[in-house]
DOLOTI-877746 format. One record per residue (C-alpha): residue in three letters; chain; x, y, z. Coordinates in pm, whole numbers. Layout:
! residues N
@code=ALA	unit=A	east=X	north=Y	up=Z
...
***
This chain:
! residues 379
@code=UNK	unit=A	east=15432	north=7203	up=9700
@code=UNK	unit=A	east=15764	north=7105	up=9505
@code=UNK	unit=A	east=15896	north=6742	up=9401
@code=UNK	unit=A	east=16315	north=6738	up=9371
@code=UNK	unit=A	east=16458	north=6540	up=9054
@code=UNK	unit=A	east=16321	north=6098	up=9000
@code=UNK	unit=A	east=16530	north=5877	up=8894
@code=UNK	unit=A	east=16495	north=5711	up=8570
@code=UNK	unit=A	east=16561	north=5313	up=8694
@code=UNK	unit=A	east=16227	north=5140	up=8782
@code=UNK	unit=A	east=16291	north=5098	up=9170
@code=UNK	unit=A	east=16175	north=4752	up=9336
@code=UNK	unit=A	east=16108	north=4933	up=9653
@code=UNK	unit=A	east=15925	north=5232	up=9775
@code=UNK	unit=A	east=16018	north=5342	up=10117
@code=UNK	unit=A	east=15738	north=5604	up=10258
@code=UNK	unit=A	east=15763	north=5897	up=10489
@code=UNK	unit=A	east=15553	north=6098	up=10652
@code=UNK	unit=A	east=15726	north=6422	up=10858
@code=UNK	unit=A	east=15598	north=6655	up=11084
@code=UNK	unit=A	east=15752	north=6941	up=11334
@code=UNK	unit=A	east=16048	north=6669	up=11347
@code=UNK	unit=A	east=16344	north=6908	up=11200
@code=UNK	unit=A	east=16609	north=6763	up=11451
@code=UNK	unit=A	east=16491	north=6417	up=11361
@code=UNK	unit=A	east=16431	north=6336	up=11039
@code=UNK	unit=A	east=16735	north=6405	up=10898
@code=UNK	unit=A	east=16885	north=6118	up=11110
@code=UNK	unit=A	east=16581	north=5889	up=10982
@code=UNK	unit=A	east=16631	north=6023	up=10592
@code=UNK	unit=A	east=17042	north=5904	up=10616
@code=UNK	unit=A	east=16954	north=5551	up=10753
@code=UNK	unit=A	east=16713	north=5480	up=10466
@code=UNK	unit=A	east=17018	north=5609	up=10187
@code=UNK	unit=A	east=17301	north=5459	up=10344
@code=UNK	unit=A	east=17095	north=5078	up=10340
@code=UNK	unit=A	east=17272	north=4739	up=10168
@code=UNK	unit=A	east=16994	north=4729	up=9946
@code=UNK	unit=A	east=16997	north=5025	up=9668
@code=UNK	unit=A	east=16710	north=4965	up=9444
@code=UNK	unit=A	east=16504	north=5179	up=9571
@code=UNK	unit=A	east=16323	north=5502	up=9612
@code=UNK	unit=A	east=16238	north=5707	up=9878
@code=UNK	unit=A	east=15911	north=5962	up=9875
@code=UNK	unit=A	east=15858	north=6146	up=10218
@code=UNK	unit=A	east=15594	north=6404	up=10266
@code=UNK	unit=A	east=15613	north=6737	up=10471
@code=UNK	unit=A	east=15282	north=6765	up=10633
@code=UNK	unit=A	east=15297	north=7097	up=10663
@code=UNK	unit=A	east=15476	north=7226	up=10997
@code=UNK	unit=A	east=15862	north=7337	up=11044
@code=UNK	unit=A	east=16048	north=7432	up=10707
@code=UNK	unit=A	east=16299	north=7163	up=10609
@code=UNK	unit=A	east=16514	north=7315	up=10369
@code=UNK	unit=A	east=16836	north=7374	up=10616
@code=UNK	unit=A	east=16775	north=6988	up=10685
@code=UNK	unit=A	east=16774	north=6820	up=10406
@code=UNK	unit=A	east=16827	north=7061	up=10118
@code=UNK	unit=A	east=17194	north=6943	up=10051
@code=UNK	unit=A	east=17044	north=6594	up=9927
@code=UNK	unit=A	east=17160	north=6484	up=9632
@code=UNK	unit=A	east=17068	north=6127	up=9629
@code=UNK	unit=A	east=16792	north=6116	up=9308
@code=UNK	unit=A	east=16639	north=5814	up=9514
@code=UNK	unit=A	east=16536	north=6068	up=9727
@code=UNK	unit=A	east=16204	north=6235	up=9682
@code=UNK	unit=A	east=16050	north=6550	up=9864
@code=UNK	unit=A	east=15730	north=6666	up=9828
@code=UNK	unit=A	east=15699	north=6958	up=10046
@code=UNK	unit=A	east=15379	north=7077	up=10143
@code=UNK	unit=A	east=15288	north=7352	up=10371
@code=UNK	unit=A	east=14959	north=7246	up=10465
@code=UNK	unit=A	east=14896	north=7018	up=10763
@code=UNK	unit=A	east=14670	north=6734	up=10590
@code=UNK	unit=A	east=14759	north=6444	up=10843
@code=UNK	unit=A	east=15000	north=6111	up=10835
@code=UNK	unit=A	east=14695	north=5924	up=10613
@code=UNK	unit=A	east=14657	north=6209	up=10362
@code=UNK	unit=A	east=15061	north=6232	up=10323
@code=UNK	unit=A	east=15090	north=5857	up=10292
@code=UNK	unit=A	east=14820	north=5808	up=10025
@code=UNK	unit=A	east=14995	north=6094	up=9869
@code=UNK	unit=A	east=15275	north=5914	up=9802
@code=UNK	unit=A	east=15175	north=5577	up=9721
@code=UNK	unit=A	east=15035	north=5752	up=9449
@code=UNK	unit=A	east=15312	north=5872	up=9330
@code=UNK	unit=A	east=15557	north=5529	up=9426
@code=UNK	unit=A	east=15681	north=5288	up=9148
@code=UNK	unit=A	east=15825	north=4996	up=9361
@code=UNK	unit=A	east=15686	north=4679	up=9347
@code=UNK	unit=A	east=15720	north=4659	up=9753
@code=UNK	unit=A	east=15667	north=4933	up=9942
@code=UNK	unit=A	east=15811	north=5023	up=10335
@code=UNK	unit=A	east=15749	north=5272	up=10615
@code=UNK	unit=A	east=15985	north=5454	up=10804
@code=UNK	unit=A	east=15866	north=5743	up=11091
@code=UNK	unit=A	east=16050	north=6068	up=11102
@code=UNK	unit=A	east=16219	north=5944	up=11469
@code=UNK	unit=A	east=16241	north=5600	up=11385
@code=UNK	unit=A	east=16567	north=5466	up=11177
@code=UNK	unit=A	east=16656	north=5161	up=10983
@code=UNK	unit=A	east=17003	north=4973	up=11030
@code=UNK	unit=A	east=17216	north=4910	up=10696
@code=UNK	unit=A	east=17051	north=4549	up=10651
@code=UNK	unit=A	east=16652	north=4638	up=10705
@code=UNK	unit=A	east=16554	north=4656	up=10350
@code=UNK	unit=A	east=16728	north=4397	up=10198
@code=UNK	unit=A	east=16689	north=4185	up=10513
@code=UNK	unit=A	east=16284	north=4263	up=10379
@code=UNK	unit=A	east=16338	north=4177	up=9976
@code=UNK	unit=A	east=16492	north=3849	up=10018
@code=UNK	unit=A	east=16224	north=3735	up=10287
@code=UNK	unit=A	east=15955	north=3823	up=10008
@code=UNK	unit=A	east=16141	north=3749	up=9693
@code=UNK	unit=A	east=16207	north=3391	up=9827
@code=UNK	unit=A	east=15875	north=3275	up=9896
@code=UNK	unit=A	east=15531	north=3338	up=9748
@code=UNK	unit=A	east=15329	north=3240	up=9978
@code=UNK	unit=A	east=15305	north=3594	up=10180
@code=UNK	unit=A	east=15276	north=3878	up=10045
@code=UNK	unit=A	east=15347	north=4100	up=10353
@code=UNK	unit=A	east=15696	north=4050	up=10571
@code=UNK	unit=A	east=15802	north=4189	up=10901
@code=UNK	unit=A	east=16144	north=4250	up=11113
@code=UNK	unit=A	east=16194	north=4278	up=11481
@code=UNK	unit=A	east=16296	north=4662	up=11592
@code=UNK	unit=A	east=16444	north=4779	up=11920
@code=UNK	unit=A	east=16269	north=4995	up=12159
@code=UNK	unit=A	east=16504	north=5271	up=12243
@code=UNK	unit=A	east=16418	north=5383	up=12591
@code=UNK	unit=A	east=16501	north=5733	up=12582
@code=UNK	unit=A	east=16512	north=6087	up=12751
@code=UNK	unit=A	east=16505	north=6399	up=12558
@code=UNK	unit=A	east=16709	north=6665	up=12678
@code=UNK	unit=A	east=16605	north=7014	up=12684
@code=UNK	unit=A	east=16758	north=7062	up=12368
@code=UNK	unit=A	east=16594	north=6806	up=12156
@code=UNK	unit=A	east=16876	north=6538	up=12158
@code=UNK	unit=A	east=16781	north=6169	up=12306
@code=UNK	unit=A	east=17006	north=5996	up=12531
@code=UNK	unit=A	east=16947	north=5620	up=12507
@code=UNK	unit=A	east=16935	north=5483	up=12868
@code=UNK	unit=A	east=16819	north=5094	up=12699
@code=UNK	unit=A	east=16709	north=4884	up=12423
@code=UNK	unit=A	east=16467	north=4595	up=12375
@code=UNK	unit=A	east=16253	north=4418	up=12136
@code=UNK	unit=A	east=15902	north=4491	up=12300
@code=UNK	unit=A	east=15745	north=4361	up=11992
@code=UNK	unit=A	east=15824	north=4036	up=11846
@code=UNK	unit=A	east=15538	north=3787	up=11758
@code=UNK	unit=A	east=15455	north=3601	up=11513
@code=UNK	unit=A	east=15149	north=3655	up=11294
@code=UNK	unit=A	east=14813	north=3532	up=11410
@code=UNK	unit=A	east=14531	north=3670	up=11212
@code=UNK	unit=A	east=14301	north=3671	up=11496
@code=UNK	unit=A	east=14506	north=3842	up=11739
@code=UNK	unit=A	east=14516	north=4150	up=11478
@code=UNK	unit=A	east=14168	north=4203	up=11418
@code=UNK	unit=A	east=14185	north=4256	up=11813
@code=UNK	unit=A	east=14525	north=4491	up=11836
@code=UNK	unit=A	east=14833	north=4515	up=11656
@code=UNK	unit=A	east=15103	north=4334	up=11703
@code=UNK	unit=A	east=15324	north=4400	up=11364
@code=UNK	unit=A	east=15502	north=4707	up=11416
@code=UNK	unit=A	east=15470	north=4947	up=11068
@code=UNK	unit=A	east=15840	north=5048	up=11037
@code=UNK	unit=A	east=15941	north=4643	up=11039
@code=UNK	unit=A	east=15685	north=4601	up=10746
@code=UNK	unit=A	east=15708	north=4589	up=10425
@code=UNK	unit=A	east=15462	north=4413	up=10103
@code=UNK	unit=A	east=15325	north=4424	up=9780
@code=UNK	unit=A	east=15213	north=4744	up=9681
@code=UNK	unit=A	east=14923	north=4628	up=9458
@code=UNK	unit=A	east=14759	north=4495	up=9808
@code=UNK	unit=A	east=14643	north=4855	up=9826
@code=UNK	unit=A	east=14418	north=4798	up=9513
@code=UNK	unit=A	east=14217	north=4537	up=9760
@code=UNK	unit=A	east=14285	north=4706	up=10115
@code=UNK	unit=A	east=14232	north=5058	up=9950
@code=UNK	unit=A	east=14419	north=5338	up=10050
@code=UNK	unit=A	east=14443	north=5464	up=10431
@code=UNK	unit=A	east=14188	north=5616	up=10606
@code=UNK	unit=A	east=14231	north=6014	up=10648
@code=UNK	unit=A	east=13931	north=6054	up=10890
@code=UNK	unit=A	east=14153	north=5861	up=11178
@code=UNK	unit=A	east=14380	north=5978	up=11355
@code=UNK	unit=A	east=14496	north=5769	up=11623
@code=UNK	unit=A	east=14610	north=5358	up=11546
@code=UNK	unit=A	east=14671	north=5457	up=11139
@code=UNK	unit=A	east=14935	north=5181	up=11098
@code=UNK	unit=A	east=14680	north=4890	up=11263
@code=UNK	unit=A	east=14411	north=4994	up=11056
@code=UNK	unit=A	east=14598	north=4930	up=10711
@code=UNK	unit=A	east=14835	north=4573	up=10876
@code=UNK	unit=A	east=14444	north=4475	up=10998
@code=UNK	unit=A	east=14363	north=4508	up=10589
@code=UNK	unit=A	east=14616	north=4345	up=10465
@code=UNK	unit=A	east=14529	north=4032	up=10682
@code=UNK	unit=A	east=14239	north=3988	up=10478
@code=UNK	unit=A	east=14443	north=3953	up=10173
@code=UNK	unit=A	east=14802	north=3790	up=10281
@code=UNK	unit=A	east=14942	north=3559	up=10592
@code=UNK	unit=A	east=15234	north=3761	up=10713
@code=UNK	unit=A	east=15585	north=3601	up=10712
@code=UNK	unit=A	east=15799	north=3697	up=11066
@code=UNK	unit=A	east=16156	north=3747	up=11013
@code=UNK	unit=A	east=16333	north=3723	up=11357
@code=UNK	unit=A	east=16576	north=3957	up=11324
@code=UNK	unit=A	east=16609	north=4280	up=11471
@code=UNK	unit=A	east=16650	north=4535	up=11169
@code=UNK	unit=A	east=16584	north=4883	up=11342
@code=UNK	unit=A	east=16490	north=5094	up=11630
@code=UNK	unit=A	east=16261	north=5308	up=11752
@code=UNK	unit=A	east=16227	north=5554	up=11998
@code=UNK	unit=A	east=16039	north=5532	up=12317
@code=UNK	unit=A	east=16102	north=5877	up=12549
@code=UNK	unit=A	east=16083	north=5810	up=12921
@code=UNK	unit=A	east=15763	north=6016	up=12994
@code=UNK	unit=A	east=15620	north=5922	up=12608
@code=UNK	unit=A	east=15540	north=6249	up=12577
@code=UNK	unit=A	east=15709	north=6257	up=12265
@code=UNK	unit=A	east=15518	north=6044	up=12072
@code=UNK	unit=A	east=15193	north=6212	up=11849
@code=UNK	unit=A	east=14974	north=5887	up=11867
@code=UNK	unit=A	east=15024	north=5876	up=12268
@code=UNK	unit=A	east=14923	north=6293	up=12289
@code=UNK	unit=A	east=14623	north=6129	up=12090
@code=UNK	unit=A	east=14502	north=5904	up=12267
@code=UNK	unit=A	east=14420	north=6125	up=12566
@code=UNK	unit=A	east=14112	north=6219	up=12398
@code=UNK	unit=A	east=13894	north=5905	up=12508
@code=UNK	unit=A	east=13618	north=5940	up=12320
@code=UNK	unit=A	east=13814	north=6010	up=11967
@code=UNK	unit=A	east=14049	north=5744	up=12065
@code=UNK	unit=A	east=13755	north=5518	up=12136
@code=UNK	unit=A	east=13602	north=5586	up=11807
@code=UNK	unit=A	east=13891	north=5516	up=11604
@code=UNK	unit=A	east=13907	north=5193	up=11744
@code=UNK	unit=A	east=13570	north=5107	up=11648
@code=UNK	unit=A	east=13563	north=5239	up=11343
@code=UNK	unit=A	east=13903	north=5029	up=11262
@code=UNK	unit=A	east=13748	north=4730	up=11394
@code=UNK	unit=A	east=13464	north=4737	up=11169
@code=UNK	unit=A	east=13613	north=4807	up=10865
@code=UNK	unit=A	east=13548	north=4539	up=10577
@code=UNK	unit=A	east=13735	north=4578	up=10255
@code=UNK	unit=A	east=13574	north=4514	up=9911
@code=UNK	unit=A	east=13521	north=4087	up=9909
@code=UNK	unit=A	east=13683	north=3826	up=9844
@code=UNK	unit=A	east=13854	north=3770	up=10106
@code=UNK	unit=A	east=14092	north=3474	up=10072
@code=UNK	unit=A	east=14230	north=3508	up=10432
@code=UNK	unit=A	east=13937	north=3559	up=10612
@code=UNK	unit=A	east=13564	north=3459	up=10709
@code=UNK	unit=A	east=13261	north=3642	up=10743
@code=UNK	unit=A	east=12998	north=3598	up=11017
@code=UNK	unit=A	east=12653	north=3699	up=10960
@code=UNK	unit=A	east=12541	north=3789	up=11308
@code=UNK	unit=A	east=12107	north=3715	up=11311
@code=UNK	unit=A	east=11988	north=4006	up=11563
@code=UNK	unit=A	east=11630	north=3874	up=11625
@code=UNK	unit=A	east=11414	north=4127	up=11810
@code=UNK	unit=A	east=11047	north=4134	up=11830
@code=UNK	unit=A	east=11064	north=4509	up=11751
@code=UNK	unit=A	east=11331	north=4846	up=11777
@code=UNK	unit=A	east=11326	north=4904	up=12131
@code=UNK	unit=A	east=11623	north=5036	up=12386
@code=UNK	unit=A	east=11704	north=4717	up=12443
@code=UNK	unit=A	east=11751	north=4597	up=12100
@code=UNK	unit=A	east=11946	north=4972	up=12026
@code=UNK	unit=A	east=12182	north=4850	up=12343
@code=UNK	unit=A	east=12234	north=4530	up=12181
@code=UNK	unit=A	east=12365	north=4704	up=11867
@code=UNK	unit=A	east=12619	north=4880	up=12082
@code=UNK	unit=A	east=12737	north=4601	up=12295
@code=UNK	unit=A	east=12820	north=4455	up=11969
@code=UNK	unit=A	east=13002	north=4671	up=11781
@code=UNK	unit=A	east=13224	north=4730	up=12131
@code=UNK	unit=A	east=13284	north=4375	up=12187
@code=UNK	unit=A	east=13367	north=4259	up=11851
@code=UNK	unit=A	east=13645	north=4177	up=11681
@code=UNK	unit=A	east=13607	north=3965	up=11391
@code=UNK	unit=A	east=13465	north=4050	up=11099
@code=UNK	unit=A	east=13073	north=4074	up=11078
@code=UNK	unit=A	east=12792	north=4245	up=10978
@code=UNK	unit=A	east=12445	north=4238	up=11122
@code=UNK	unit=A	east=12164	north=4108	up=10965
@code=UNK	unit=A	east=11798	north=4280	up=11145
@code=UNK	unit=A	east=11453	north=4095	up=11041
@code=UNK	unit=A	east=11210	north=4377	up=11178
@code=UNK	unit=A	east=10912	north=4488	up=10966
@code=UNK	unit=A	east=10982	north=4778	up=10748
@code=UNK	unit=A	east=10794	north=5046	up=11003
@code=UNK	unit=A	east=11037	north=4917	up=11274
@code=UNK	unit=A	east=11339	north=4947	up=11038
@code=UNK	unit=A	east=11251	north=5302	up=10917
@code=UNK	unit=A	east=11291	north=5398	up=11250
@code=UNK	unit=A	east=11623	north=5259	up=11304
@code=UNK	unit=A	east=11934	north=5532	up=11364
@code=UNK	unit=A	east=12224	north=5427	up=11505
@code=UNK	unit=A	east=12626	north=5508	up=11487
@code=UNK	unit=A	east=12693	north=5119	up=11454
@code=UNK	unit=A	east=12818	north=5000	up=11100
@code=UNK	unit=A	east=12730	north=4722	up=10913
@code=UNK	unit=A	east=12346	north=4695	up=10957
@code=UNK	unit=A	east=12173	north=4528	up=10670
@code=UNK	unit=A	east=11778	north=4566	up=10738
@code=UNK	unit=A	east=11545	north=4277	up=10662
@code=UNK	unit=A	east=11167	north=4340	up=10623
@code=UNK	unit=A	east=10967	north=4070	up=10766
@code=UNK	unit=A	east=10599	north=4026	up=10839
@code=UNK	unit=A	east=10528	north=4185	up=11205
@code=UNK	unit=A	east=10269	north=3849	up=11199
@code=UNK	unit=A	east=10627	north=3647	up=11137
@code=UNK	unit=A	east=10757	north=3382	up=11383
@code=UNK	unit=A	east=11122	north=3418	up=11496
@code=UNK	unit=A	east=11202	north=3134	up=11294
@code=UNK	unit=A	east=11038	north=3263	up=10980
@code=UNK	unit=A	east=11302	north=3591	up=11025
@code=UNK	unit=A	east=11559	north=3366	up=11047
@code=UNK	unit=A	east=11475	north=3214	up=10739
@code=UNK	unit=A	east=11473	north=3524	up=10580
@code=UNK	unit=A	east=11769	north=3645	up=10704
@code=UNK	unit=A	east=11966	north=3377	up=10616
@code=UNK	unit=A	east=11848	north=3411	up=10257
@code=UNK	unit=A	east=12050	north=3767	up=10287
@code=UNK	unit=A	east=12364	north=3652	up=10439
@code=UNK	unit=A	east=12712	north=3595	up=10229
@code=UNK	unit=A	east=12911	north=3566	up=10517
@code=UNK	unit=A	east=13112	north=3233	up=10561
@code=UNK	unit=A	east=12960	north=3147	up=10926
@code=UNK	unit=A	east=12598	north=3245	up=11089
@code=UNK	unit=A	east=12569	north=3345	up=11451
@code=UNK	unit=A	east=12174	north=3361	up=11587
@code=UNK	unit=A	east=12168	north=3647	up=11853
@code=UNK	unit=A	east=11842	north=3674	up=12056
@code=UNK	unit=A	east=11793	north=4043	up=12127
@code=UNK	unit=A	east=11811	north=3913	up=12526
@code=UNK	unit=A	east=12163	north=3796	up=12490
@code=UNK	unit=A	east=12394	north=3946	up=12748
@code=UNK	unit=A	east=12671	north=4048	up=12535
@code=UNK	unit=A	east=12815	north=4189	up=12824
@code=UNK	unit=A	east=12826	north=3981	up=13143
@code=UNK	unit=A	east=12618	north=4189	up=13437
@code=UNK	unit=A	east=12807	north=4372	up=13699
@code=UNK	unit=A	east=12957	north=4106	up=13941
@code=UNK	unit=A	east=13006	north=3841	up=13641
@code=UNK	unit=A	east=13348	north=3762	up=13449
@code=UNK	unit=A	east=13407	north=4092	up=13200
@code=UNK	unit=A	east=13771	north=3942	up=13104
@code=UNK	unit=A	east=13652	north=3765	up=12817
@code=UNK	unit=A	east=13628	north=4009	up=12521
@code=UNK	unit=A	east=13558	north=3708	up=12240
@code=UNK	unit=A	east=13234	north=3661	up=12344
@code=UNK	unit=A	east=13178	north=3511	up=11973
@code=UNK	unit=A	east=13547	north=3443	up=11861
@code=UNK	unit=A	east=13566	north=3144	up=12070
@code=UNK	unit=A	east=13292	north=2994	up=11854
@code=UNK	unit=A	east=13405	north=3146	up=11526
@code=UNK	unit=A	east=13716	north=2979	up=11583
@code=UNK	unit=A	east=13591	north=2633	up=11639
@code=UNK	unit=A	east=13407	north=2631	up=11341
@code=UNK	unit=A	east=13728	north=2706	up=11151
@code=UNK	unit=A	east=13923	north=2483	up=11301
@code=UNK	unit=A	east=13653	north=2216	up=11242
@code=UNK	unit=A	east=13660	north=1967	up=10977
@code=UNK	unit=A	east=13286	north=1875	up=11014
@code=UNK	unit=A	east=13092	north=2146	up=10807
@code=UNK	unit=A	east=12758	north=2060	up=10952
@code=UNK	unit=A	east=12927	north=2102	up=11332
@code=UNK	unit=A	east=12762	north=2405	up=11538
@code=UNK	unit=A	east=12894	north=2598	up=11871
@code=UNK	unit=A	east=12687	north=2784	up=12123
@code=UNK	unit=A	east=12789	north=3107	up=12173
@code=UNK	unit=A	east=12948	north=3218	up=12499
@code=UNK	unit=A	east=12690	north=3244	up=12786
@code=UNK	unit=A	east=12440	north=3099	up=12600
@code=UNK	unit=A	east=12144	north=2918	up=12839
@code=UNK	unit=A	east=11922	north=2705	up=12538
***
């Protein structure tokens, strides 16, 4: 692994890059990011391993421009950690190896942040430039549209991501509270760091279109689409994104501590668990009142299980009590271990926030003592 020559100037921004088996790409991505407005900046990409890059980009001579060249494949989260390790800028930006910036993206970026303090993290619009890739690698553009252009609603990202990670750019000390990406995943990387950051910073839109990406006809092209034909992985990363709770507080976000009472750990009860780590979306974690024999025998894949021993003589509302005595989060949800988190076949299945809807009353509530029922609830 080499690194070419730094600069000496401290650099605002950090633009980061992650490359791999891209040759006839990248170089076209690397010359949109040096020829921007804005010039106080550095650039660090990453080979991951794959095609050798020197007859690419070896006649650089921009000392903004940063290589480290590895030969091993370690993965898009391993190269980007490695450089934000190594970045400098106060802000830091993404760019894919097929994507590419116009002149105006980054400082379209700086001025959104350095004019405001109220959000820490800004995004652009991008075109999506419907392609098809000709047997020798080149892409003939056949259209363009924004496909992605919304404007930030916290709850709408803990379900799916709608800020695209090329159009974004923030404060690099975020990552001291987000932490650093995730190297086990390897499908939906850029969601799993934006969902992060919304526990930490609102997001400011910028409407205006400020680069492209590339969309091949057949979208055969694209890694995270040959990815997500592995179901179960791809299922698994979602989850595992979806559950993820950075180090409190968190001054964008609430906490719901979800009450599980059961009588004991049965199949029902271990169903339970399941339905609701596949149906959630907000951030939660699961408070059990079980004696300690029942808890013992407790194994399960789902996250964010805090165990609390009760009496097996105890009344349901006696492990309530107890359990509330555990909870820190900012709302309290009461789950019998009977409640169909998951409507029976024949019901409505459309409605994913089967405790969203209720979280999100209580937010929007100005009464502190006010209470919802959950979803589907009969009592």
């Amino acid at each position: 692994m080499t690194d070419n020559y730094r600069q000496t100037e401290q650099p605002l921004v950090t633009v980061l890059m992650s490359t791999y088996n891209r040759p006839q790409y990248v170089r076209h991505a690397v010359d949109s990011v040096l020829g921007q407005t804005y010039r106080n900046f550095e650039f660090i990409a990453v080979r991951d391993g794959g095609a050798d890059l020197s007859a690419v980009l070896g006649d650089i001579r921009d000392e903004r421009f940063i290589l480290i060249d590895r030969n091993e494949n370690r993965g898009k989260p391993h190269s980007l950690n490695q450089a934000i390790q190594q970045a400098r800028g106060k802000y830091v930006c993404y760019i894919d190896d097929d994507d590419i910036f116009y002149p105006h993206h980054i400082e379209t970026l700086v001025n959104a942040l350095e004019s405001q303090d109220e959000c820490h993290v800004v995004y652009t619009d991008l075109y999506k430039a419907h392609c098809r890739v000709e047997s020798d690698g080149r892409r003939v553009i056949l259209s363009k549209n924004v496909e992605v252009a919304r404007d930030f609603d916290r709850f709408s990202m803990f379900l799916f991501n709608h800020v695209l990670h090329v159009s974004l750019m923030h404060r690099r000390d975020l990552f001291e509270k987000t932490g650093l990406y995730n190297e086990k995943l390897t499908v939906m990387i850029d969601w799993d760091m934006t969902r992060r950051l919304a526990f930490f910073s609102d997001f400011l839109h910028v409407t205006e279109v400020t680069g492209q990406y590339y969309g091949p006809v057949d979208d055969c092209d694209r890694i995270s689409i040959k990815q997500r034909k592995s179901t179960e992985k791809y299922i698994m990363n979602l989850l595992t994104i979806r559950t993820t709770r950075p180090e409190k507080p968190w001054p964008k976000s609430g906490d719901v501590s979800m009450i599980v009472l059961a009588d004991r750990l049965d199949e029902q009860l271990k169903q339970q668990l399941l339905d609701i780590w596949s149906h959630t979306f907000h951030p939660y974690r699961i408070y059990l009142p079980l004696p300690s024999a029942e808890l013992d025998r407790l194994k399960t894949l789902v996250p964010n299980i805090t165990g609390v021993p009760v009496s097996s003589a105890s009344s349901f509302s006696e492990r309530v009590d107890a359990a509330v005595k555990c909870c820190d989060g900012d709302y309290i949800a009461v789950v019998p271990a009977d409640f169909k988190i998951v409507p029976p076949d024949g019901e409505d299945n459309d409605d994913i926030a089967w405790i969203e809807k209720s979280v999100n009353a209580l937010i929007n509530s100005e009464d502190p003592t006010e209470a919802f029922e959950l979803i589907g609830s009969n009592d």
